[in-house]
N, C-alpha and C positions, 0 to 999 in steps of 0.2 A: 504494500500500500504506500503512497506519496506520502512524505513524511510529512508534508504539508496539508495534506488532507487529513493522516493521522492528528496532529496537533490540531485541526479544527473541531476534530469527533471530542477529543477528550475537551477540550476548551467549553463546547455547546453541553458534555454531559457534567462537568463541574457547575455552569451556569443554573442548568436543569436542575441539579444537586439543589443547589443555593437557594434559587425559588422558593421549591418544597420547605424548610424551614424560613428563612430572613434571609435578608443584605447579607449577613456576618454569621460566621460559627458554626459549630458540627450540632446535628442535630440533638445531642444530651445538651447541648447549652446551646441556645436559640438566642441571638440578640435581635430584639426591636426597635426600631425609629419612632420615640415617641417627638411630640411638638417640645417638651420640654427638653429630651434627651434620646439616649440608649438607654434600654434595658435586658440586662441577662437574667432569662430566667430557665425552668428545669425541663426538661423528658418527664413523664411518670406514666405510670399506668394503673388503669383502675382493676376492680376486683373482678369485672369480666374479660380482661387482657388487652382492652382499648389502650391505645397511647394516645397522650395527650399534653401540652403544653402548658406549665404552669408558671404564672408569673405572680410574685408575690411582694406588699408593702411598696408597692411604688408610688410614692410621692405625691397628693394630687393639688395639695394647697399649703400654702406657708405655714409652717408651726406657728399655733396662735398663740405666741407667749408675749407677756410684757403686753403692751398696749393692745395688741391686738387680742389680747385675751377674752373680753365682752364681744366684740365686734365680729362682723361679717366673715369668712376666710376669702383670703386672695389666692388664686393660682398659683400652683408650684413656678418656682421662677426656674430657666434652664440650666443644668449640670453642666453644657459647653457639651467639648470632645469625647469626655471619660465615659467609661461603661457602668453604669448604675449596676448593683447586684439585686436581682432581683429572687432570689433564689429562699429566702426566706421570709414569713411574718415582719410587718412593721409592729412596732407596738401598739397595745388596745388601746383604749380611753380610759384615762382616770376612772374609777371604777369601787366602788365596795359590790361584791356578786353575793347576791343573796342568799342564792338556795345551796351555795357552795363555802357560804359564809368568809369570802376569801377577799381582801383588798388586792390592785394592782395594778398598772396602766401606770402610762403617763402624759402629760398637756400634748406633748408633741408625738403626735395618735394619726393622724388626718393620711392614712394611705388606702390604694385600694390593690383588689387583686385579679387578673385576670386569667382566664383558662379557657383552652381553644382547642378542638379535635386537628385543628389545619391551622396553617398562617398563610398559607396564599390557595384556599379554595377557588376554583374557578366560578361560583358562584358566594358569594360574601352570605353570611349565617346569620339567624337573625338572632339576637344577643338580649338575651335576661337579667336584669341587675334586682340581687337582692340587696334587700332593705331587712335589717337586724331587726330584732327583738328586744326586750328585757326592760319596760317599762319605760324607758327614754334614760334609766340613772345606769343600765350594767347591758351588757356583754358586748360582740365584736362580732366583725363579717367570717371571719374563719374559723382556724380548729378550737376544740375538737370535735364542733359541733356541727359545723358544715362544710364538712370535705365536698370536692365538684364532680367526684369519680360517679357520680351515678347520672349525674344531667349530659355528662360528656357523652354518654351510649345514645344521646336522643339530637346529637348532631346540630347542637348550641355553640353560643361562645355567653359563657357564664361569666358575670362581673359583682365583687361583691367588694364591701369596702368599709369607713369605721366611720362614727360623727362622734362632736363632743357631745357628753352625756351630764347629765344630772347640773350641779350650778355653772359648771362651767359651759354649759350647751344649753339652759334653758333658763337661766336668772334674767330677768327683766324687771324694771322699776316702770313698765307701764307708759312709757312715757319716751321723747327719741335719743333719750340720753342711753339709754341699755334697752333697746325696745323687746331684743329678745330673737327666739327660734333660730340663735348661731348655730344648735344643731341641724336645723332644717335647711339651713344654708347650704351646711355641708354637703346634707345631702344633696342638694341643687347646683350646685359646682360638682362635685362628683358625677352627675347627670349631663354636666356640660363638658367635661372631663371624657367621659367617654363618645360625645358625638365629634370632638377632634382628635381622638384617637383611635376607634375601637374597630376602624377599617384593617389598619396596621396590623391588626391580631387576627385578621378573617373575619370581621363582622360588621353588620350592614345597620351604618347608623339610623338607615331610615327606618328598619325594624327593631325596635325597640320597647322592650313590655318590662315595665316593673311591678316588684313580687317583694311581699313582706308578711309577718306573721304579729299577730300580737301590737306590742306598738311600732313594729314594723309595717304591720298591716293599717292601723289608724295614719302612720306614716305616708305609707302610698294613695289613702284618701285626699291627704292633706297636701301632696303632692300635685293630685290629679285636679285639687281645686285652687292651687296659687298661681297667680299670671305668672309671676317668676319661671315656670316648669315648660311652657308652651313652646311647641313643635321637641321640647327631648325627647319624647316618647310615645308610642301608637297606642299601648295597652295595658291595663291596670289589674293585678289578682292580688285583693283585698281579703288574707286570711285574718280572722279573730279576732279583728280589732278593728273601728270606725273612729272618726271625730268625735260619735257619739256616743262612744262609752266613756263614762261618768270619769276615767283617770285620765282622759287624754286630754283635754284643757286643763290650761289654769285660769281664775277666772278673778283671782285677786293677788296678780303677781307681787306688786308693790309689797303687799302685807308677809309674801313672806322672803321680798331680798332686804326690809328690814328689820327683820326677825334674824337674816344669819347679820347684817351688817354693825347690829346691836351685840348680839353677841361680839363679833371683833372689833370693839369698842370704835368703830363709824361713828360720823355724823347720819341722821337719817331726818333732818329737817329740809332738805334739799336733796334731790337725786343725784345733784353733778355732784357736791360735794360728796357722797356716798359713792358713787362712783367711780371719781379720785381714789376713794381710799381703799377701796375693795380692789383695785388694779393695781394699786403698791404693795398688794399683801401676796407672799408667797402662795405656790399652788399648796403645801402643805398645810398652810395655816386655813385658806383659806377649803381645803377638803376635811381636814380633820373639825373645824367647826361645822361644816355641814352636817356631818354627821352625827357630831352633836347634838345640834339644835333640832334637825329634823328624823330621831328615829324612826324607824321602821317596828312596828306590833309584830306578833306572831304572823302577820299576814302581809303581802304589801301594799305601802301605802305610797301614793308618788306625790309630792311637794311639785317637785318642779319639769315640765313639759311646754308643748306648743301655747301660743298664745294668739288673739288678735293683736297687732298692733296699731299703734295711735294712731287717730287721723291727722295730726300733723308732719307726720313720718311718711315722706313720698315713696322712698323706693320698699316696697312691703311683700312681706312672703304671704301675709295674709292682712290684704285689707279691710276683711269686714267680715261678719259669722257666716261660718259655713251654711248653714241654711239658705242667708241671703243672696250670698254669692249662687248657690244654684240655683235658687229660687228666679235673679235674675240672670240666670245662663251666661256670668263669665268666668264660668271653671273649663277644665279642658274637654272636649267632647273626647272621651275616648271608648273602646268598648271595654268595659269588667267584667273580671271573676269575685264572685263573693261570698263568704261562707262560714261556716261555724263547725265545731266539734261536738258531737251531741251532749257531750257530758263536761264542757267545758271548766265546770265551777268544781269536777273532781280535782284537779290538780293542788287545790288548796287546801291546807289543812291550817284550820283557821285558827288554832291554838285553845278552844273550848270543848269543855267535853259535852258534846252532843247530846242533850236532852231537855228533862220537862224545862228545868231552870235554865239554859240555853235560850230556849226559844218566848220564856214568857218577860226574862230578864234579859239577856243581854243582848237581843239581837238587835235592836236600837245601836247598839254599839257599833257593832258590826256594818251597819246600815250607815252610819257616821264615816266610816272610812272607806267602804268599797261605792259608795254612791255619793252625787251632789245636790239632794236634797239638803233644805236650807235645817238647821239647826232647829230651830225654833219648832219644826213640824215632822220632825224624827219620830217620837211617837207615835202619832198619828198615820204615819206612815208602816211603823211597823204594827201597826193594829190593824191596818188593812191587808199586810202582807201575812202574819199571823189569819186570818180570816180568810185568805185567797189560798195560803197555801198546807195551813197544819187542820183544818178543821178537822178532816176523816182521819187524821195519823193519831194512829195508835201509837202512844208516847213507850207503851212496854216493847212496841217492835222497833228496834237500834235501826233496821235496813229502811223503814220506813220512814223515820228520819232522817238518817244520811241522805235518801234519796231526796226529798224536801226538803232540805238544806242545801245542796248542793242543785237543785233547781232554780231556788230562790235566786244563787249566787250566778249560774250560765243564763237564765233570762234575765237577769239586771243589767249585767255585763256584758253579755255577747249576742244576746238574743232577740235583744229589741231594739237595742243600737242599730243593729244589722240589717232587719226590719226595716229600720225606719230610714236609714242610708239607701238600699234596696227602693224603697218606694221613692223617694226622692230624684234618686238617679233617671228610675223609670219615668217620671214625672217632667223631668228635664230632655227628655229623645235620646238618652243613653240606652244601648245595645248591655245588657245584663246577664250573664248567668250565674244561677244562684243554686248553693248547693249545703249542703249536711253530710258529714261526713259521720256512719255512725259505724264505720269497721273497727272493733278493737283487736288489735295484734299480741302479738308476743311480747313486748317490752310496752306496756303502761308506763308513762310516768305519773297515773295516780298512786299517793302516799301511802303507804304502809299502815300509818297511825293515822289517827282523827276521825279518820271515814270507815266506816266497811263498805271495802269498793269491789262488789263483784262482777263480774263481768257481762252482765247486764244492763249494767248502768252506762255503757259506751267507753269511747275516748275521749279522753279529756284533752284540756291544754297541753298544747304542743307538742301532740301524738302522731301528727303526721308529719311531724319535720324528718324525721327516720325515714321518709318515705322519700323525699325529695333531693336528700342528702347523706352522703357516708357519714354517718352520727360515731367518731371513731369511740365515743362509752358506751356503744352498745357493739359487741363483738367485732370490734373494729372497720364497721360500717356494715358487713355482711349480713343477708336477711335468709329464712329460710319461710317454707312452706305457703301458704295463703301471704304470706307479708310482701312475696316477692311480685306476688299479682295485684296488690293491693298497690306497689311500688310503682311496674311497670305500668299500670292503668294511670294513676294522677302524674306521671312522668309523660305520659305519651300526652296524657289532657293538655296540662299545662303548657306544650311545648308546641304542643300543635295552635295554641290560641296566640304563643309569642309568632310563632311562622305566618297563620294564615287570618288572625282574628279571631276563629271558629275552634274550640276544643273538640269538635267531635264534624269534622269534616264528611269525613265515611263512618259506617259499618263496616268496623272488622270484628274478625272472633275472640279478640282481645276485649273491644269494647263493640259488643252489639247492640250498643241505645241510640239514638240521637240526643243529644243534651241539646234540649229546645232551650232558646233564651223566655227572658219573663214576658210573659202576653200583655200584662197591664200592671200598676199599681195596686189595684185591686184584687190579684189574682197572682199572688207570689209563685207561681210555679218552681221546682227546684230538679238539681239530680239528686236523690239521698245515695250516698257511697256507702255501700255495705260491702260483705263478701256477694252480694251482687246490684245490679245496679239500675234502679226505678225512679221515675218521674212521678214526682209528690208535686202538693200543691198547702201553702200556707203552714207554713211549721210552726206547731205551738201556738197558734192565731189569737186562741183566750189570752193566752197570759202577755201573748205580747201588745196586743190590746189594755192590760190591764195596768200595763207601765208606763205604755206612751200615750194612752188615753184617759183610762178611768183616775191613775192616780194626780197627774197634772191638774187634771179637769175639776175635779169632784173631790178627793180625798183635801187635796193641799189648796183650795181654792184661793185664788189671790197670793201664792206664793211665787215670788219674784225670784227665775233660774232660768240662765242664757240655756238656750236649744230645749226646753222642754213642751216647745208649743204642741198641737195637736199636728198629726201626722198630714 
């Protein structure tokens, strides 16, 4: 052969080489051209023998330390020539983790991570960004909780990533001196973040669906209704969590950034001057008073999350309450997934022992911290809750209890928010599908103690995330028997809603339903997710009628509380 034609064969097949990974590097180490930089990140392969591309804690906005620590994030600035390592974890967010009892994080948190089956498909992938969990004060986009080996078999580019959490991501004085929702910033430069990057990795910015569970899920609500968010994204799945559950605002911020600002001996007769001084105080001093000031009961309770901000405040993640905003249709049109765990309000163990004196004494209590009913009319409240939901329970049957308790707790919280989010959207010409997930698996994370939780009672909080993600504390991500059918179906849903709008395109023998979206407002229709898989209609309709309707209306009458109008 012409040695000249030889060195053209090999020259076209090194090029070819090069493609199939990036610009740079052997395929176990992938470099990418981001706007800010390079990045080197890893090979890995998932638990079905997929290879896939991981890139991990890459940079997306300035560390918010020192002045910038209330404020907005700014864009990561550029690295230059050098090759960012991208091969492991940035660190989390400041952070006390609750159910792990464990402090740890630090201010300088703001990375994100991305995973890709390809880096130069010949068709660009349409790309899923989760949105974290953990009440807006704890946890992070990755291990050990959400490995991307299982999304990666359904031919995605997965993007996950960290915001500031608890006061340092959500303290606002109400006002445009610290107006607030720096976490939700984050997550909206992280959204912009990836539509000038995410081509680079094989994925197609114009397809774009964001996913959250919990207050990740109230998160992607809040996402889908702030102008800020417009054209980042096509589609919205809205797990466990709405604006309209009772933790997800705050609705009298002021009251508690001077609550921690008094505690560190702040001025709190002026906001600026409070907020001088709250930016001069270290991140320690000023986490270890939080935590302080704001404990946390046997149960959780969140201080500090999203807010409206002021109307003197132009540039606003949320100019006005969500009701209004969609009431008058300038949230984003986009099409949802939205949904609930049947047994939601298992996951808590509320720290009482479940009985007669429970429910005739202390559930008031309980009603004070997991709902935002106003004070003054907490009793009243739970005599009507008391009335709706223990009449016929036999106080000597324990299971009948738990069960009413743990009802009481998944429609306050998950079940009529969702509801009412659900009717709203459909009210506005949003495209809906709405569902129930009531398969329980192998690995419950309902509690041990507080409840007798049999299996019966469903899945509760945070039961399908196993399904969506290598969950490496449950046998290091791997599923076996019904779990894995249970996996492959809301994998295949899910991703087929990021590809085409539509969770359930065709009839296959994996999934033989059509998942109808909702007909009307009036006419919730759902898929209920079992071990198999039916078209319901109105879940739980009494009771969710009985929180968004009878008790606003009729129980608390004349009680003044942002979003609790009639449906």
């Amino acid at each position: 052969m012409n040695m000249y034609l030889r060195l053209a064969i090999s020259l076209l097949v090194i090029i070819q080489f090069s493609l199939c990974v990036s610009s740079e590097g052997p395929t176990d180490r992938p470099i990418v051209a981001t706007k800010q930089g390079k990045v080197q990140g890893v090979q890995d392969t998932n638990l079905s023998g997929r290879s896939y591309y991981a890139f991990w804690g890459i940079p997306y906005a300035k560390a918010p330390l020192g002045e910038r620590r209330f404020k907005k994030p700014e864009m990561a600035e550029s690295w230059g020539e050098a090759v960012k390592d991208a091969r492991e974890e940035g660190s989390a967010c400041r952070q006390f983790e609750l159910f792990m009892n464990k402090e740890y994080g630090t201010a300088d948190c703001l990375f994100i991570n991305v995973f890709t089956p390809q880096l130069n498909p010949t068709e660009k992938k349409a790309v899923i960004v989760w949105v974290h969990g953990g009440g807006y004060n704890f946890g992070n986009g990755g291990l050990p909780l959400f490995g991307p080996g299982k999304l990666m078999d359904h031919d995605v580019v997965l993007v996950s990533f960290n915001y500031r959490l608890g006061v340092f991501g959500f303290l606002s004085t109400g006002d445009e001196v610290i107006p607030g929702n720096n976490g939700m910033w984050d997550q909206v430069l992280a959204l912009k973040w990836v539509q000038e990057n995410i081509a680079a990795f094989g994925g197609d910015p114009s397809r774009v669906t964001i996913f959250g569970e919990s207050a990740g899920g109230s998160s992607v609500s809040l996402l889908a209704l702030s102008p800020a968010t417009r054209g980042l994204f096509k589609g919205a799945i809205i797990q466990s969590g709405t604006e309209y559950s009772p933790w997800a605002m705050q609705e009298d911020p002021l009251r508690y950034a001077q609550m921690l600002a008094s505690d560190l001996n702040c001025p709190t007769d002026t906001t600026s001057a409070m907020s001088e001084c709250l930016v001069g105080k270290t991140d320690d001093e000023l986490f270890n008073t939080y935590k302080k000031t704001f404990p946390g009961p046997g149960f959780p309770q969140i201080y500090f999350s999203p807010v409206v901000e002021g109307p003197s405040n132009s540039d606003r993640f949320l100019p006005d309450h969500p009701s209004k905003l969609m009431k008058s249709k300038r949230h984003n049109q986009v099409p949802v997934i939205i949904g609930v765990m049947q047994n939601e309000g298992g996951l808590l163990n509320l720290g009482y022992n479940i009985d007669r004196t429970f429910v005739e004494t202390y559930l008031s209590e309980v009603l004070d911290v997991v709902s935002d009913f106003n004070e003054t009319h907490l009793e009243s409240v739970a005599d009507a809750v008391r009335k709706e939901y223990f009449s016929n329970v036999d106080f000597n049957n324990q299971q009948q209890l738990d069960t009413a308790v743990q009802e009481v707790i998944t429609d306050l919280i998950y079940n009529a928010p969702t509801d009412k989010k659900a009717r709203k959207l459909i009210k506005s010409g949003a495209t809906v599908y709405k569902y129930v997930i009531s398969y329980r698996g192998q690995h419950s994370f309902a509690p041990t103690g507080g409840f007798s939780t049999g299996e019966s009672l469903g899945p509760v909080h945070f039961d399908e995330i196993k399904y969506l993600f290598d969950m490496l504390i449950i046998d290091g991500g791997k599923l076996t028997g019904d779990d894995v059918i249970m996996s492959n179906r809301l994998l295949t849903m899910w991703t087929n809603f990021a590809k085409t709008g539509n969770p359930t395109p065709s009839i296959t023998e994996e999934i033989p339903i059509k998942w109808e979206p909702v007909r009307s407002k009036d006419d919730l229709n759902y898929l209920n997710i079992g071990k198999d898989l039916t078209m319901e209609s109105n879940h739980r309709a009494d009771k969710v009628r009985f929180w968004n309707k009878y008790l606003p209306k009729v129980v608390i009458k004349g009680m003044k509380v942002v979003e609790k109008e009639e449906l």
